[in-house]
C-alpha positions in Angstrom: 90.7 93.8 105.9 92.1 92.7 109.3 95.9 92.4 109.3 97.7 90.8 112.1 101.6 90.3 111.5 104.0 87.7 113.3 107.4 87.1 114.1 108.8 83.6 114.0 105.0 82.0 114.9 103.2 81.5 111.8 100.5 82.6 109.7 97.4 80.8 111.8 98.5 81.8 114.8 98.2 85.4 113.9 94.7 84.6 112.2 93.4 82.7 115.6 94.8 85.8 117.7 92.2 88.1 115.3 89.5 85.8 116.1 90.5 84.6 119.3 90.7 88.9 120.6 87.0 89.4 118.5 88.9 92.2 116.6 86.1 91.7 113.8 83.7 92.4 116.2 84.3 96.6 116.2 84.3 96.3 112.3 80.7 94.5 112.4 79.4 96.5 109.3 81.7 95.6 107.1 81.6 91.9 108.2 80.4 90.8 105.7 83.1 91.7 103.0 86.1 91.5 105.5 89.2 89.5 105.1 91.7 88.3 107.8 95.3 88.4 106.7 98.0 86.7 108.8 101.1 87.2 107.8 103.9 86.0 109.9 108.0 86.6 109.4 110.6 83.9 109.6 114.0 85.2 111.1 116.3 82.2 110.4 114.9 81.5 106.9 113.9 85.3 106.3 110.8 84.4 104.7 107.4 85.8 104.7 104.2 83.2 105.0 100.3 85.0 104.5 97.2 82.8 105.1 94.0 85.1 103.9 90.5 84.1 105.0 87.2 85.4 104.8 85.5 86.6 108.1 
C-alpha cells in the first residue's frame, strides 16, 4: 500500500502525485497486490477525504 497524504488539495491530487513521481515503480514485486491511498485534509471544514485505488 502506497499512501500519499494532503493538505487542503484533495484526494486525486495526492493519488496522481504517486503516479505522476512512479513511486510504484521501487515496489514493482508487489505490483500486483498494491493499493494507492490518497488521503487529503481539509483545514476550514476539518475533514478528512480517502480515494483508494488499485495499482
Amino acid at each position: 500500500m502506497l499512501v500519499e497524504l494532503k493538505w487542503d488539495k484533495s484526494a486525486d491530487a495526492a493519488i496522481r502525485q504517486v503516479k505522476k513521481n512512479c513511486y510504484p515503480e521501487g515496489l514493482e514485486e508487489y505490483k500486483k497486490n498494491m493499493l494507492l491511498v490518497g488521503i487529503n485534509y481539509d483545514k476550514k471544514t476539518r475533514k478528512h477525504v480517502c480515494k483508494i485505488e488499485k495499482a
